[in-house]
Backbone as JSON, one array per atom type, in Angstrom:
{
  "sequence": "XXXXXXXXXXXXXXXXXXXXXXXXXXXXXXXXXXXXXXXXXXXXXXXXXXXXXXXXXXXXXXXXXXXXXXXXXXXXXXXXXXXXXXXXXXXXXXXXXXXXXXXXXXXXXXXXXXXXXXXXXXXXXXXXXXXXXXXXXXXXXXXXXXXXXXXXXXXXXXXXXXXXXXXXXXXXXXXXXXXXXXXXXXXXXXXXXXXXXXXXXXXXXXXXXXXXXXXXXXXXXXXXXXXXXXXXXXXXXX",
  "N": [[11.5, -28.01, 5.02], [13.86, -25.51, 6.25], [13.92, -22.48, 7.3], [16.18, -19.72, 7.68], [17.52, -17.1, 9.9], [19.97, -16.86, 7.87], [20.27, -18.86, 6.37], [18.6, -21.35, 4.74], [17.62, -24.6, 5.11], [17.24, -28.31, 4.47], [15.53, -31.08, 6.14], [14.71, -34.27, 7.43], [11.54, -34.52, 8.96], [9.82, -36.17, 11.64], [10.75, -38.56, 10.96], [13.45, -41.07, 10.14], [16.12, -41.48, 8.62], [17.81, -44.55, 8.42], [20.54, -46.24, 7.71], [21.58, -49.34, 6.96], [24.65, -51.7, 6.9], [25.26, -52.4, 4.45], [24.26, -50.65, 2.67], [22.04, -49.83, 2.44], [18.95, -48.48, 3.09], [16.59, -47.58, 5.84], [13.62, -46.59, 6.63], [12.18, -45.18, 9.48], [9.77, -44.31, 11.48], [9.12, -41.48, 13.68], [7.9, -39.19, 16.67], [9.26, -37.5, 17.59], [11.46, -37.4, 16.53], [14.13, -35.09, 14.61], [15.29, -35.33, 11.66], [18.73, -35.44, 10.3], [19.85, -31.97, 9.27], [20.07, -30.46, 6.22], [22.5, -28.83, 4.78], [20.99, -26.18, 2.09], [22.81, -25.64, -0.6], [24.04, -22.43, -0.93], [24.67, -19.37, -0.24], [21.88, -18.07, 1.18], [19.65, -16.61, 2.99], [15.71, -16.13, 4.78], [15.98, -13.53, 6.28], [14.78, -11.43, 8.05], [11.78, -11.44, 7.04], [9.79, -13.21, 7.44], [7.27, -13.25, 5.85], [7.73, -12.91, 3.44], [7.35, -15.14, 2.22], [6.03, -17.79, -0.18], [4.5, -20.64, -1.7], [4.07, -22.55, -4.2], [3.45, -25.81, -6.11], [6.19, -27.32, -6.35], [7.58, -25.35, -5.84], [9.14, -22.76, -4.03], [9.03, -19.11, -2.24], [10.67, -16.59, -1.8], [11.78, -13.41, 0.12], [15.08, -12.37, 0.55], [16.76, -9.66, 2.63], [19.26, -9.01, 3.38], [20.67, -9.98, 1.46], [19.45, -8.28, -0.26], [17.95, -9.63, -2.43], [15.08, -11.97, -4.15], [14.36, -14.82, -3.88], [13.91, -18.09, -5.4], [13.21, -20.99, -4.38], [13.75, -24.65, -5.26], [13.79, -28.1, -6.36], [15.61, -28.45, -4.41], [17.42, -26.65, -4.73], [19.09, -23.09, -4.49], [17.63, -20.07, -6.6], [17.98, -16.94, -7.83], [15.96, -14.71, -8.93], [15.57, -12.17, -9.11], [17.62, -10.9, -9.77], [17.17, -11.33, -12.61], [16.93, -9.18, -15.43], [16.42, -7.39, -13.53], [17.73, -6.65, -11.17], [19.49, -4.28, -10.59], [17.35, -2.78, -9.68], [16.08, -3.73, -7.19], [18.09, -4.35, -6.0], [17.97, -1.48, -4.6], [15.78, -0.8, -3.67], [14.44, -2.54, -2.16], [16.84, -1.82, -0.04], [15.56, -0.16, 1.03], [13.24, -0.53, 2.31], [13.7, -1.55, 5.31], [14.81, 1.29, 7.62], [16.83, 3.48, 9.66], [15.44, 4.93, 10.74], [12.42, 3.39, 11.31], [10.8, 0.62, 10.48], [9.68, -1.18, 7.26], [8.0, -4.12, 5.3], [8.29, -7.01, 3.54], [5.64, -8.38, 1.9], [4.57, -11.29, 0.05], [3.51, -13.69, -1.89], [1.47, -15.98, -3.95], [-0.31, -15.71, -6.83], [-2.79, -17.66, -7.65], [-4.65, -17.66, -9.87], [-3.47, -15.75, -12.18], [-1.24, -17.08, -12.04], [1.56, -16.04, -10.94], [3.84, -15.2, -8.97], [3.51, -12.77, -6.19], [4.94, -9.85, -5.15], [5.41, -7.36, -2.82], [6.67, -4.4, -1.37], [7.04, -2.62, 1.04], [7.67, 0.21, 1.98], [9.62, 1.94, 5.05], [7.87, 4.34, 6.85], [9.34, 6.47, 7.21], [11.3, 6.52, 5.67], [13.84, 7.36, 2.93], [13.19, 9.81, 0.34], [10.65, 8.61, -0.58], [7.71, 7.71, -2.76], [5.26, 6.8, -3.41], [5.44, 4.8, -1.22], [5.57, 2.44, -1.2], [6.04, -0.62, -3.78], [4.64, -2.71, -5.88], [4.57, -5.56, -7.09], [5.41, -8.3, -9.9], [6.21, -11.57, -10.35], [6.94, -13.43, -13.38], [7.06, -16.87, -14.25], [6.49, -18.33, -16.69], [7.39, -16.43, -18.47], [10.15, -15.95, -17.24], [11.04, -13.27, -15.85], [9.72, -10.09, -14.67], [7.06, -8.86, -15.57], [5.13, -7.04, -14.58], [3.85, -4.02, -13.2], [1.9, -3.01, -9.93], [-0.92, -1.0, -9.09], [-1.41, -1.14, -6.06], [-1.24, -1.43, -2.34], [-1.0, -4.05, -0.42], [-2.32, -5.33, 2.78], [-2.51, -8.16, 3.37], [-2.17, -10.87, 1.75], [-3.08, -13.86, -0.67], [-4.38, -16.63, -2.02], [-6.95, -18.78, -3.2], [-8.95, -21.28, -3.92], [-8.5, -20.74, -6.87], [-8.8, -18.2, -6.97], [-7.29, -15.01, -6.29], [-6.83, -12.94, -3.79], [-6.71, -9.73, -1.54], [-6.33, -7.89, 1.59], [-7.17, -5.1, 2.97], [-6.93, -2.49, 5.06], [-9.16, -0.07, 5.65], [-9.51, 3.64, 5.75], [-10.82, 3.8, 7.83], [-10.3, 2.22, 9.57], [-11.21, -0.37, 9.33], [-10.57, -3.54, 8.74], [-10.47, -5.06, 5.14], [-11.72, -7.56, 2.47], [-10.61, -7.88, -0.89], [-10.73, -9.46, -3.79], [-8.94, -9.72, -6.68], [-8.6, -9.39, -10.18], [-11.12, -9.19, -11.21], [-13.65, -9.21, -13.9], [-15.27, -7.45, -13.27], [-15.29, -4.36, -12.9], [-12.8, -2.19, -13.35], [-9.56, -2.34, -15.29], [-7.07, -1.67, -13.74], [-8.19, -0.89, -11.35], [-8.35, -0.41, -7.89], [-9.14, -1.75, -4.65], [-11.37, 0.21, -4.46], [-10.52, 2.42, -6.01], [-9.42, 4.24, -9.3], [-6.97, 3.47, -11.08], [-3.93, 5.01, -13.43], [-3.33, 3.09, -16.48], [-0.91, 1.2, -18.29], [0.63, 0.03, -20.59], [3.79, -1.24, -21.75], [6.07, -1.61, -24.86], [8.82, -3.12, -26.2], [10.74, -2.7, -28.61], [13.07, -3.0, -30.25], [14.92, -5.03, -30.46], [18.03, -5.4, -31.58], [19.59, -3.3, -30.68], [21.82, -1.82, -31.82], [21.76, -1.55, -34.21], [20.2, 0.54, -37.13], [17.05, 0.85, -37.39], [13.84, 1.84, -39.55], [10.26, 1.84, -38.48], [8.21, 1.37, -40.29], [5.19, 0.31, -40.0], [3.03, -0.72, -37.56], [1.7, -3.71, -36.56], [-1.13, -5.53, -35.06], [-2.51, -8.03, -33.24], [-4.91, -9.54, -31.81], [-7.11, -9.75, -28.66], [-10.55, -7.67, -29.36], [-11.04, -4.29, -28.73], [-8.6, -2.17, -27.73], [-7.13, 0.66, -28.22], [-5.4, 2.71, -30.15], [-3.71, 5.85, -29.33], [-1.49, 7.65, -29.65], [1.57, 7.43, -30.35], [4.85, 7.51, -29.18], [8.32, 8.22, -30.21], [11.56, 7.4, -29.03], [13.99, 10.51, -29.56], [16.4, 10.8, -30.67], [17.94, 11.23, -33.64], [15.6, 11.08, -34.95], [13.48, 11.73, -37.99], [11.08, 13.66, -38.99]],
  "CA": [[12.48, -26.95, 4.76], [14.13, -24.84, 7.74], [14.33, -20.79, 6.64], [16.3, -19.31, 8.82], [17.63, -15.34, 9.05], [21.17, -16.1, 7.25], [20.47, -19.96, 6.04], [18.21, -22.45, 4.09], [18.0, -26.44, 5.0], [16.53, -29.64, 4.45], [15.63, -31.81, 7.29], [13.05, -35.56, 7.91], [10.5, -34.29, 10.0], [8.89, -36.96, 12.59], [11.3, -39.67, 10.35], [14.82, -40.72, 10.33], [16.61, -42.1, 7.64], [18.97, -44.82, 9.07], [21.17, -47.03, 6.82], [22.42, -50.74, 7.36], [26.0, -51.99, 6.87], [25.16, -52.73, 3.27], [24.39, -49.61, 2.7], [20.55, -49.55, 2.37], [18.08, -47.59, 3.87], [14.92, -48.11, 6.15], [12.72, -45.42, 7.12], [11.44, -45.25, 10.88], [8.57, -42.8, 12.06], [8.76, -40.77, 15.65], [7.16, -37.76, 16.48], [10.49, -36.76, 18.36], [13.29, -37.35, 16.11], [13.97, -34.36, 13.43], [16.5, -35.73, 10.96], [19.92, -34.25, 10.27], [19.76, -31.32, 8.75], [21.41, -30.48, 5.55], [22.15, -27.06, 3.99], [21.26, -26.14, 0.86], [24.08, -24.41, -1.39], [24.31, -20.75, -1.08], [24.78, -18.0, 1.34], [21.01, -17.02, 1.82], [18.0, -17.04, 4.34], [14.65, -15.05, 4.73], [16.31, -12.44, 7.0], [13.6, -10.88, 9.43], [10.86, -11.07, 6.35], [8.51, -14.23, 6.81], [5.68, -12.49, 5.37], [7.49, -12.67, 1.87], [7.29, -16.23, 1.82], [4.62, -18.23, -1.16], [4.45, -21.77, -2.07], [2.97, -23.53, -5.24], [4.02, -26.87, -6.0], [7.72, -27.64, -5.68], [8.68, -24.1, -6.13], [8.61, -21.71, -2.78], [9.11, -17.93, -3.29], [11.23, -16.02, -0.7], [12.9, -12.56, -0.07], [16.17, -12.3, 1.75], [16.75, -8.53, 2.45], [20.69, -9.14, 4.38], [21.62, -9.79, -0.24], [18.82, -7.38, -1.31], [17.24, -10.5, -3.42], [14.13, -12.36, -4.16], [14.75, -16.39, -4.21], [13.1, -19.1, -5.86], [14.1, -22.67, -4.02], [12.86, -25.25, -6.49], [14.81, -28.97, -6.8], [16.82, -28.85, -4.04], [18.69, -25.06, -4.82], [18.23, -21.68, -4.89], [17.67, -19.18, -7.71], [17.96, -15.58, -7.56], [14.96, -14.32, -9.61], [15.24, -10.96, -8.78], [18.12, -10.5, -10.87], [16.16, -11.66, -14.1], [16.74, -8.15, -15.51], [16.16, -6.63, -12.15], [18.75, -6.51, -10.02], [19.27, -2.84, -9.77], [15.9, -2.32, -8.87], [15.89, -4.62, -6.09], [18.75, -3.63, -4.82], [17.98, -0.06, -4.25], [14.46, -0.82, -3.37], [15.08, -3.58, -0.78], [17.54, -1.32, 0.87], [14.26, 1.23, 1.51], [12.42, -1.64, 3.16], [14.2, -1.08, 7.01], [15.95, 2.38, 7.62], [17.14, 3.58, 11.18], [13.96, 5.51, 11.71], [11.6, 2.7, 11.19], [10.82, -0.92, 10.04], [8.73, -1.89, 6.82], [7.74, -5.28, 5.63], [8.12, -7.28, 1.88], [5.08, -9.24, 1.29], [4.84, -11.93, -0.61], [2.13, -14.4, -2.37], [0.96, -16.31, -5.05], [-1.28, -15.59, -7.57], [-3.12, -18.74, -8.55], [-5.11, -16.94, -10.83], [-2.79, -15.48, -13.04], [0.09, -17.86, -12.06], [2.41, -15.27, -11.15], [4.84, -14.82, -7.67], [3.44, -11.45, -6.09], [5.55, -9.18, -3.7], [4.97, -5.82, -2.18], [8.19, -4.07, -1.08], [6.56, -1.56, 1.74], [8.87, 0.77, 2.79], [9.19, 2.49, 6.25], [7.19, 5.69, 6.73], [10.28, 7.35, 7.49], [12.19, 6.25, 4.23], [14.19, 9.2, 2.16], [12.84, 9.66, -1.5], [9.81, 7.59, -0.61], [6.97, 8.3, -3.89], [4.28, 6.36, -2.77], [5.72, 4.17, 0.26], [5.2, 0.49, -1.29], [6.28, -1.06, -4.69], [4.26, -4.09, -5.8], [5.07, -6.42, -8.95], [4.86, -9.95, -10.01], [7.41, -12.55, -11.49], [5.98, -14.66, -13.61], [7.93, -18.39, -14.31], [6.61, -18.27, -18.16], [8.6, -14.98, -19.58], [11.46, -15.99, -16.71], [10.75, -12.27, -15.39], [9.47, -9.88, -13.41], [6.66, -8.08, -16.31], [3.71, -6.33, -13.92], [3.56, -3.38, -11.83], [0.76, -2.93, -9.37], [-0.76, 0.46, -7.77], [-2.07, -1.48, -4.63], [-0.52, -1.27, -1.06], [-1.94, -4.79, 0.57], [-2.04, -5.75, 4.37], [-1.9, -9.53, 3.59], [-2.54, -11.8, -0.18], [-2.95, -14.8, -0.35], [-5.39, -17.25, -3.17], [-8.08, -19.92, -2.49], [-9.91, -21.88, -5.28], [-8.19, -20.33, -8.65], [-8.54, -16.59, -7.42], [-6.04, -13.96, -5.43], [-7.65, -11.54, -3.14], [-5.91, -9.06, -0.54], [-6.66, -7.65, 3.03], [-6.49, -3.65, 2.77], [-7.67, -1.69, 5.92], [-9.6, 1.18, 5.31], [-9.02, 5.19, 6.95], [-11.83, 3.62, 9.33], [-9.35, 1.01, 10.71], [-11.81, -1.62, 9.19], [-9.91, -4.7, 7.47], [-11.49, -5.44, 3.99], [-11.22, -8.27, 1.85], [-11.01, -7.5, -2.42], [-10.56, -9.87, -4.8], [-8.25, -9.48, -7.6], [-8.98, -9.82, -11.06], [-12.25, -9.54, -11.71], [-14.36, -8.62, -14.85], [-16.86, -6.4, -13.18], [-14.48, -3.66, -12.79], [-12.11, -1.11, -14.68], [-8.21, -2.79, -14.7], [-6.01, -1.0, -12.63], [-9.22, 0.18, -10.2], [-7.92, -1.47, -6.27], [-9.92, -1.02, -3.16], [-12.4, 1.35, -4.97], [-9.83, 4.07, -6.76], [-8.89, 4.04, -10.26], [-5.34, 3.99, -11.2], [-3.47, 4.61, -14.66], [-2.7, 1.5, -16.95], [-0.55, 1.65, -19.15], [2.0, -1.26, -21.53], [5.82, -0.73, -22.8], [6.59, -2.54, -25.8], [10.14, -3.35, -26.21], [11.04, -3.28, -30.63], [14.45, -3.03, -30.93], [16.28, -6.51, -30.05], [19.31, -5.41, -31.64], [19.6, -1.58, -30.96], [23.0, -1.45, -32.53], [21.05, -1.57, -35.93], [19.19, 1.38, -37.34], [16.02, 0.68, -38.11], [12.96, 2.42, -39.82], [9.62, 1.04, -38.62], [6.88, 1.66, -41.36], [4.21, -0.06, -39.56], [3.08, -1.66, -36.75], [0.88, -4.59, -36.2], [-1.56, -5.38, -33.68], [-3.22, -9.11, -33.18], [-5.34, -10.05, -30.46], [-9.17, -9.15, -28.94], [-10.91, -6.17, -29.34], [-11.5, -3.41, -27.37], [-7.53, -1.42, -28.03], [-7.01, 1.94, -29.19], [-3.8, 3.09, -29.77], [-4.54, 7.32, -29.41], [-0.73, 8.27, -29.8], [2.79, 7.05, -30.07], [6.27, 8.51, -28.78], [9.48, 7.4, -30.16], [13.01, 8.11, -28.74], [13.83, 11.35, -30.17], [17.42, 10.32, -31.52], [17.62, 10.03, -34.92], [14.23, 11.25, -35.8], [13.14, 12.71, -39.04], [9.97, 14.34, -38.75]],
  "C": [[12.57, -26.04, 5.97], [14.09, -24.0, 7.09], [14.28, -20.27, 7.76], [17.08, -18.06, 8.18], [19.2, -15.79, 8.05], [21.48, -17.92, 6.22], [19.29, -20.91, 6.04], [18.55, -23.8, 4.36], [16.98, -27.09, 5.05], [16.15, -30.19, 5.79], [14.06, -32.76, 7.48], [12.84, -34.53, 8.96], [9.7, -35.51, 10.49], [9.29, -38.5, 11.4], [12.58, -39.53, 10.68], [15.21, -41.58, 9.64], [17.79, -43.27, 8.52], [19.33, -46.35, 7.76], [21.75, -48.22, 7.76], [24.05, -50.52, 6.4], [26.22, -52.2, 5.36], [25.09, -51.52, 2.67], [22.68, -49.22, 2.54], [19.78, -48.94, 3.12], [16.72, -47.95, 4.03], [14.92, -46.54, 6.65], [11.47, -45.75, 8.53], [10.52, -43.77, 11.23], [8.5, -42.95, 13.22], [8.53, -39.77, 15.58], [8.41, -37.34, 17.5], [11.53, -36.95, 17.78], [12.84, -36.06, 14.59], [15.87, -34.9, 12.85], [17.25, -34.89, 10.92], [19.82, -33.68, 9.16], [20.76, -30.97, 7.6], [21.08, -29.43, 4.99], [22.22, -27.23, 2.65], [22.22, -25.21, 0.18], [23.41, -23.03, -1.36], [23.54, -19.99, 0.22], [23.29, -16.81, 1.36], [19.86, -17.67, 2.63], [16.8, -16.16, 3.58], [14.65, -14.23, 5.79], [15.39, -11.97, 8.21], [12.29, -10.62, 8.65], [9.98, -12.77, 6.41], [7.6, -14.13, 6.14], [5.79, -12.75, 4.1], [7.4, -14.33, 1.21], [5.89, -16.75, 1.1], [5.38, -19.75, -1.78], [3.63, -22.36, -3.35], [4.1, -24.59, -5.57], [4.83, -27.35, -5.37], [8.36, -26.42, -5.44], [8.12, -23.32, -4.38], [9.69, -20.39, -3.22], [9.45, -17.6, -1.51], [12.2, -14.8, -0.83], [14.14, -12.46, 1.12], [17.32, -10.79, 1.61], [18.73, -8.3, 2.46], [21.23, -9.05, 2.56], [20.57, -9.26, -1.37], [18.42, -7.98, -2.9], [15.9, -11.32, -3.06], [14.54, -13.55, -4.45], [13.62, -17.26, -4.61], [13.88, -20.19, -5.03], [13.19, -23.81, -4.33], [14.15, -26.55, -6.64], [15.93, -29.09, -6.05], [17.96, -27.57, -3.8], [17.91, -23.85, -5.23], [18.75, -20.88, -5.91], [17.49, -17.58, -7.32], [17.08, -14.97, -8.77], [15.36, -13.28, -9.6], [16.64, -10.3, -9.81], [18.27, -10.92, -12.57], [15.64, -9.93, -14.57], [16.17, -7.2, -14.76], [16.91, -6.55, -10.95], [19.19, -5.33, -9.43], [18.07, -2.25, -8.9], [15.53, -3.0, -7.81], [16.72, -4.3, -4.88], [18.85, -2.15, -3.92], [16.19, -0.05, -3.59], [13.99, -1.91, -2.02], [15.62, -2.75, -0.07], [16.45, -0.31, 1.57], [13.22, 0.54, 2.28], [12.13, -1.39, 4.55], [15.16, -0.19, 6.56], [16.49, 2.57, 9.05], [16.24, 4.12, 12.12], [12.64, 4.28, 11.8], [11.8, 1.2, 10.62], [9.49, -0.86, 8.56], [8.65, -3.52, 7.16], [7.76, -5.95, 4.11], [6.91, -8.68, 2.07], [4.87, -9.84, 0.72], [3.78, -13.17, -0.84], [2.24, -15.0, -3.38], [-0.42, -16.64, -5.81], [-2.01, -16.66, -8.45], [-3.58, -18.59, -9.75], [-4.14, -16.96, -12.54], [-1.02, -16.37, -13.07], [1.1, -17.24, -12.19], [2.51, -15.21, -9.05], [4.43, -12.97, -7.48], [4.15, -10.7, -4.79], [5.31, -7.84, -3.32], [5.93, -5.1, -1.62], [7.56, -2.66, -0.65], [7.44, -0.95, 2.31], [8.66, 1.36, 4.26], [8.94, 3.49, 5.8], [8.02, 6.59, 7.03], [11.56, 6.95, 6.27], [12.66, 7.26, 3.51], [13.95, 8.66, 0.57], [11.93, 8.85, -1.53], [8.87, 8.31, -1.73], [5.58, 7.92, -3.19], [4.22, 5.23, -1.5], [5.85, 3.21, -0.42], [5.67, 0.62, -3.35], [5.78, -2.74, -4.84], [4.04, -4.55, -7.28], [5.18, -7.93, -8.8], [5.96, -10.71, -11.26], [6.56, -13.47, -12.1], [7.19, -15.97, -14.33], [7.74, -18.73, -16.15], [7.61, -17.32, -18.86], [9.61, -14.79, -18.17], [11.51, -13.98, -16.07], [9.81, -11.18, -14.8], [7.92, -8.31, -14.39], [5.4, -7.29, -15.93], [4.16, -5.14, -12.9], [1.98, -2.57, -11.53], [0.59, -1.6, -8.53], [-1.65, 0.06, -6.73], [-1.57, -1.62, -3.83], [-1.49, -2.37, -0.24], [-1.64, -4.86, 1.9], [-1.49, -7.09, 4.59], [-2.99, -9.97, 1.82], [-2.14, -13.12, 0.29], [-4.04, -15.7, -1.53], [-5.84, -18.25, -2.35], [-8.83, -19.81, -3.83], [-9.79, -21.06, -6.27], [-8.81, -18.6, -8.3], [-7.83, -16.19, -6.22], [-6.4, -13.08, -4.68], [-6.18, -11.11, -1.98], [-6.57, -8.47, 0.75], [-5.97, -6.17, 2.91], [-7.32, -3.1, 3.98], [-7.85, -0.32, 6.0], [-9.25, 1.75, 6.43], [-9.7, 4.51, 7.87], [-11.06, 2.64, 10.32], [-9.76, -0.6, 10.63], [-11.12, -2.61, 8.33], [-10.87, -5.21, 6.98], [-10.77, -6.46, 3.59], [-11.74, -7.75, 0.51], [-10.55, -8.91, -2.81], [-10.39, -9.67, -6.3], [-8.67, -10.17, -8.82], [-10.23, -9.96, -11.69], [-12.83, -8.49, -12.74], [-15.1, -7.89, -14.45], [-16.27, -4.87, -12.5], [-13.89, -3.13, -13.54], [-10.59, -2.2, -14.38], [-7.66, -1.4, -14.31], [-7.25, -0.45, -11.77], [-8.87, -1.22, -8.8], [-7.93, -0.86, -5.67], [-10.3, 0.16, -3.5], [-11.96, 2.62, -5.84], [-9.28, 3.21, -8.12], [-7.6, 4.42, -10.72], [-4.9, 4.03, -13.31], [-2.9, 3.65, -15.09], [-2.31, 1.77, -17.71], [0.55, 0.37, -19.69], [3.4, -0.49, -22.3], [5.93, -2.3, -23.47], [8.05, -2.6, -26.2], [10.32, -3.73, -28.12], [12.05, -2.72, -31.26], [15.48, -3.91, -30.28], [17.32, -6.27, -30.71], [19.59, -3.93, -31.76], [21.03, -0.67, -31.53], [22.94, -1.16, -33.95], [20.23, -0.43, -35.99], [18.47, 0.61, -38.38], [14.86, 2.01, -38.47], [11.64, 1.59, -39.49], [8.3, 1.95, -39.16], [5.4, 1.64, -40.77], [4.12, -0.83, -38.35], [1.58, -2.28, -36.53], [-0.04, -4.91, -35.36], [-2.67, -6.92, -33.54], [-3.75, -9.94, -32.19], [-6.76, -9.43, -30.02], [-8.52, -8.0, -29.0], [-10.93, -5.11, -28.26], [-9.86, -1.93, -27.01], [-7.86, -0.77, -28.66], [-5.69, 2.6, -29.1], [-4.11, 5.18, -30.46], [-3.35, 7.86, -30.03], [0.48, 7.39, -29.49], [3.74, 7.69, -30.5], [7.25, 7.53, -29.31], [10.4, 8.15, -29.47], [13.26, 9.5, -29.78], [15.53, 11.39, -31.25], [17.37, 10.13, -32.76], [16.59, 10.04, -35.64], [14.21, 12.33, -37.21], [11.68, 12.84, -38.99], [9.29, 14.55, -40.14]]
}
């Protein structure tokens, strides 16, 4: 696969497909011929971001900043993940990437582990309305969307033998390696600080309907406490 800044293609490497008069095909090996290249459908590349590129299997994981999307190219064609109920947020968050005062960088990985596409969307240090500089979240290919966000700012990610670690360089200038995911830890605590964790439950698939909900359920391990819950304030009777 070629990935280039404005265009995606195919192309034999160190082969060359050549057909007889019949119409059949032999296959010759040289370490100097690169077959003819063929584009794949649609108008995108990986812009000036190699970094956000991640591979597992057939699928490879790529951002291309120039249409402020995240691509899957899987089978031959590409998919636009990023607007899997996320498309505003990509696009306004991509655009904060490179400004005129500076350059970030969108990182990009996969999480063998948890079997989830991870990206990092670092903005420049001269960005307007920046909160914490970086935005980092994870698509996952089971629920077709994009359901994690992360409070870690990596240097470089990357997995080896069924776990995910990152490269964060401490105030001292020293590059560390962590490893993600592990039981001997608090969740959300990355590169030694503890962050707030917190879940949104989504329970109104048809919000055109008023509902009353009486009760709610809860099935799965131990170790949950539910301390307090907020509803919308619409509509409430108290």
């Amino acid at each position: 696969n070629v990935f280039q800044e404005l265009k995606v293609s195919r192309a034999l490497i160190d082969k060359d497909a050549i057909y007889s008069a019949e119409g059949g095909g032999t296959v010759t090996a040289s370490n100097l011929v690169i077959g003819v290249i063929q584009p794949i459908l649609g108008k995108y590349g990986i812009s000036q971001n190699p970094e956000s590129f991640a591979i597992y299997g057939n699928r490879k994981y790529f951002s291309d900043k120039n249409n402020n999307a995240i691509l899957r190219l899987s089978g031959g064609s590409i998919e636009e993940i990023s607007s899997l109920g996320m498309k505003d947020f990509f696009r306004d968050n991509i655009n904060r990437v490179n400004t005129a005062q500076g350059l970030g960088k969108i990182l990009g990985a996969y999480d063998i582990y948890t079997s989830e596409y991870v990206t990092s969307l670092q903005f420049s240090s001269n960005s307007e309305n920046e909160d914490d500089g970086f935005v980092t979240l994870s698509f996952d290919e089971r629920a077709k969307g994009w359901p994690s966000f992360f409070s870690y700012q990596p240097d470089q990610m990357f997995s080896l033998r069924n776990n995910f670690y990152s490269v964060k360089t401490s105030d001292l200038g020293v590059a560390q390696l962590w490893r993600h995911n592990s039981t001997q830890v608090n969740r959300g605590s990355f590169y030694g600080e503890n962050h707030r964790t917190s879940i949104t439950f989504v329970l109104n698939p048809m919000p055109t309907n008023s509902k009353t909900f009486k009760t709610i359920g809860y099935q799965g391990s131990n170790g949950w406490e539910v301390n307090s819950m907020v509803s919308d304030s619409t509509g409430t009777v108290y």
